[in-house]
N, C-alpha and C positions, 0 to 999 in steps of 0.2 A: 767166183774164185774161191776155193776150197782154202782154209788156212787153220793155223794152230796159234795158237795162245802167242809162242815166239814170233811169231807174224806181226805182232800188236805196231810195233812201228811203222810196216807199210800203209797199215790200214790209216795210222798215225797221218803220216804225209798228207792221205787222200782227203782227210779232217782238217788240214791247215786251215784252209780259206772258209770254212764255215763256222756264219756270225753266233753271236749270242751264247756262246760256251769261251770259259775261261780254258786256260792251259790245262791244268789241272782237270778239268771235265773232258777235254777233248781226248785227253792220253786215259782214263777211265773209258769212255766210252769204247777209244779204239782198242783198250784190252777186250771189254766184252765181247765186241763186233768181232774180234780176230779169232776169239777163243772157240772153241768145239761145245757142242752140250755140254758133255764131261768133265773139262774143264770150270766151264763157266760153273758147274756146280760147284766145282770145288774152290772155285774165289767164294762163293757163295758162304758155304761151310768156314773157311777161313774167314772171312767179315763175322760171321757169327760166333765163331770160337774165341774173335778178340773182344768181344760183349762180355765176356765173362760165365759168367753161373745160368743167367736168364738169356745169354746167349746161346746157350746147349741147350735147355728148353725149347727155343724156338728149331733150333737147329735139328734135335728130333722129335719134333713134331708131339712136344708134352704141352697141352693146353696148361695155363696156371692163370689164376688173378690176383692181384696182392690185396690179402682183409686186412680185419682187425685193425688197432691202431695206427698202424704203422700206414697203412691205408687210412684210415682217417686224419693222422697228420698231415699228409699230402694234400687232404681237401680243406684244409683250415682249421682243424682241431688245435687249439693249442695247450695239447701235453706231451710228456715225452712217451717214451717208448725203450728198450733196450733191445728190439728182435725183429723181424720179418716174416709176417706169417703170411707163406705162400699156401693156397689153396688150388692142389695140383688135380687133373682130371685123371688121376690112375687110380685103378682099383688098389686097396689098404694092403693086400698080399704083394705087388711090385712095389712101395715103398723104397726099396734099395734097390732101383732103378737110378729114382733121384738124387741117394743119398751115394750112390757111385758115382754118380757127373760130379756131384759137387766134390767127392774127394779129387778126381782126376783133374779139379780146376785148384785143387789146392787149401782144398776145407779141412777141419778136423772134424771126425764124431765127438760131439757134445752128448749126445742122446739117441733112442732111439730113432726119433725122426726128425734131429735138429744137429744141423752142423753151425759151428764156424769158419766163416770166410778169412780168405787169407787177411783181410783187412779187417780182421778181428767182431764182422758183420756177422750174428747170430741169425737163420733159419731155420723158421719151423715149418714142416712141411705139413700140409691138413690134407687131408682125405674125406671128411664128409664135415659140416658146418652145422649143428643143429640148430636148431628154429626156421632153417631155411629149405626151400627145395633141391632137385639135383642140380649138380655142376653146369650141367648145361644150360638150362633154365633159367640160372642166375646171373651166367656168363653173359647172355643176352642184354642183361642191367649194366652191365659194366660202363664203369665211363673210361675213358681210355685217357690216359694222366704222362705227364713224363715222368721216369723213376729211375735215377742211375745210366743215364744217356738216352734213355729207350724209352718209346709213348706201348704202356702197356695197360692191359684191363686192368681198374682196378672197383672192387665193390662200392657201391654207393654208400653216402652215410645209414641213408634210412634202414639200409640192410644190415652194415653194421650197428647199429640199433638194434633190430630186431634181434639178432644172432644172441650180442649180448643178456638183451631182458632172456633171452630163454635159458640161459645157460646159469645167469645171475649170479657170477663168484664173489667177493668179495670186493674185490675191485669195480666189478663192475657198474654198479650205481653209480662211481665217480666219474665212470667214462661217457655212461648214457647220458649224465646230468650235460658236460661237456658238449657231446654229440649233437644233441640237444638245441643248447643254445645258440650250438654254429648252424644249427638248420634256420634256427630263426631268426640270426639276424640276417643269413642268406635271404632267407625269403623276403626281408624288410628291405633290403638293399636292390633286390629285383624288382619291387612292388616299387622303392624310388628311381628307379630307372625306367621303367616302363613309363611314367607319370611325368617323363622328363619331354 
């Protein structure tokens, strides 16, 4: 039976009597199942446009991973942060790729490659990370974290360690010192857990 996305409630019907899906799943699924390729991409697209900022990321196919602090916050660093530094996989020349989506979602230019989010969320966008290998390479490392509704790559400590020693600004002794610490009482806490 050929159908179109308006279709969604026949197929609805045919889903009544089948167990283990709530209402809610059932009318999801019978939109997918009803919809055409085309369509279904464009539910697609739409789910990802209501993500936000890192939702258009995904949605055109821009790899990123979240570094720096803001990334180490997430993994139990405890300092703050005021920014987002996304480490995006485009060459330095498309830069205002990125810096388009995020206006289109509502950002303002702050800088050359740092917007803020309409929720007053500053991003910086990175293009290459020194002390580290390429994008790809490290993307590999990534531990995949939830960040703003979404399980996304984000750099491991040991990386943001390294990144920082080699760049060494001011700041950063204080963050490596941190980083640091949280590696080891990780490792202390693993090391009592296995022994359990």
């Amino acid at each position: 039976m050929k159908t179109t996305l308006k279709d969604w409630r026949k197929v609805h019907r045919k889903l009544k009597r089948l167990r283990g899906l709530d209402e809610h799943e059932k009318v999801l699924y019978a939109r997918s199942l009803a919809a055409t390729p085309d369509e279904r991409w464009q539910m697609n697209v739409t789910f990802l446009r209501s993500l936000g900022l890192w939702g258009q990321f995904l949605a055109e196919k821009i790899r990123f991973q979240l570094i720096g602090m803001s990334a180490a916050v997430i993994q139990g660093v405890p300092v703050a942060t005021f920014d987002v530094d996304l480490w995006l996989d485009l060459p330095a020349r498309q830069y205002m790729r990125a810096v388009n989506l995020a206006l289109a979602q509502g950002a303002k230019m702050a800088r050359n490659t740092v917007v803020e989010l309409a929720d007053g969320t500053l991003v910086n966008f990175i293009y290459e990370v020194t002390g580290l290998k390429d994008f790809a390479t490290e993307l590999r490392k990534a531990r995949k974290l939830k960040f703003h509704g979404l399980t996304v790559p984000v750099m491991p400590l040991e990386l943001i360690r390294k990144s920082k020693a080699a760049v060494m600004r001011p700041k950063d002794p204080a963050h490596i010192h941190y980083i640091e610490e949280t590696l080891r009482l990780l490792r202390a806490k693993n090391r009592a857990v296995k022994r359990q």
